[in-house]
C-alpha positions as CSV (number, residue, x, y, z in Angstrom):
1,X,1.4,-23.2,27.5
2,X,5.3,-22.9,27.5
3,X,6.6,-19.8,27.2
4,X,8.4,-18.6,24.0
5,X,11.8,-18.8,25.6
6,X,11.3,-22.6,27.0
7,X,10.6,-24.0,23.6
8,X,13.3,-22.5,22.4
9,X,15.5,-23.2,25.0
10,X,18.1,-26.8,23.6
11,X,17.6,-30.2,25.1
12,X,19.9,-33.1,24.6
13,X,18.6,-36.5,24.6
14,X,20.0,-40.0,23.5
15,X,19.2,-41.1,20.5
16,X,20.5,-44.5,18.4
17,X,22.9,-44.0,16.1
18,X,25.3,-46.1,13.6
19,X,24.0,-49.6,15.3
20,X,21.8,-51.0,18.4
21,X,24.4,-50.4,20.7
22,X,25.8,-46.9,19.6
23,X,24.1,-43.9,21.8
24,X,25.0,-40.4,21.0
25,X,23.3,-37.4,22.7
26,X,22.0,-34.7,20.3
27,X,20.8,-31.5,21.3
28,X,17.9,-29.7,19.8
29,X,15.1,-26.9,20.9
30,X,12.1,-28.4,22.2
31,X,10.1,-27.6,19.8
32,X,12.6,-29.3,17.3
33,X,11.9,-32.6,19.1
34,X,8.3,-31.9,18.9
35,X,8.3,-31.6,15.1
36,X,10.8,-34.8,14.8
37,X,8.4,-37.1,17.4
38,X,5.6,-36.0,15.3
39,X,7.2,-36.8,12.2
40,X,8.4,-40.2,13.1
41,X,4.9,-41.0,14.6
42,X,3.4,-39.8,11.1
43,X,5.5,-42.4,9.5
44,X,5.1,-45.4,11.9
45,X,8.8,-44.9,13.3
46,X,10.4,-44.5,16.4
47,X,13.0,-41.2,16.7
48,X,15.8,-44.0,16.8
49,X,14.8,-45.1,13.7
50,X,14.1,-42.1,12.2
51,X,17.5,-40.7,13.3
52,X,19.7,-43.4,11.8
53,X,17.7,-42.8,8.3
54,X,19.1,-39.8,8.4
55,X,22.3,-40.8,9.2
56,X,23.1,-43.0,6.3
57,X,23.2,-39.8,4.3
58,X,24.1,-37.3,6.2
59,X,27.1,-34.6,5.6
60,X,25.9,-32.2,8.5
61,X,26.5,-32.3,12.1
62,X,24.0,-34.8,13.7
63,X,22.3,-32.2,14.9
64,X,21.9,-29.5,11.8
65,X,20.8,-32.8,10.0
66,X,17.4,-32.7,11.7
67,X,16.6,-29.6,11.7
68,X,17.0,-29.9,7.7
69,X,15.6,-32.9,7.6
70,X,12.8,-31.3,9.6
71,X,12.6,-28.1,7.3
72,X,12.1,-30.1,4.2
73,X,10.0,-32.5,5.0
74,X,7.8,-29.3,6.0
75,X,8.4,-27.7,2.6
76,X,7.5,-30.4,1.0
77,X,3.8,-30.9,2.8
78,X,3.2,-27.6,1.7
79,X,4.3,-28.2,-1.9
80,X,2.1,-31.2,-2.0
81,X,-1.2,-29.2,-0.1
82,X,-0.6,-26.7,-3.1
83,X,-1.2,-29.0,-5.6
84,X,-4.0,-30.6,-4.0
85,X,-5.7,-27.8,-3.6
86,X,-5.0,-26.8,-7.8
């Protein structure tokens, strides 16, 4: 098990973004990555993928648009589990 402080600790990565061709590194915690791995498995998509979706809308750094991205697709799995279990 990692300690608190490692999956806290930012990692930059390449990711796709704007094109094929166009690489950008972003930097996130590692348990940010987690979350947006797990996230873009869920919904049969690579991170790549999953990052330019993001992108076509984005007004946020690359960066603070994942996390958000992250934090409401969170929300709203707990919205839905509430009304399932109603």
């Amino acid at each position: 098990m990692k300690s608190h402080r490692q999956e806290h600790k930012l990692v930059r990565r390449n990711v796709v973004a704007r094109g094929r061709s166009a690489r950008t590194s972003v930097s996130l915690e590692r348990v940010v990555w987690q979350a947006f791995r797990e996230i873009a498995a869920q919904q049969g998509k690579t991170v790549h993928q999953l990052t330019l979706e993001i992108d076509r809308t984005r007004t946020l750094n690359r960066s603070a648009a994942i996390r958000v991205y992250i934090i409401e697709y969170y929300r709203a799995e707990l919205v839905g589990a509430r009304h399932d279990a109603l």
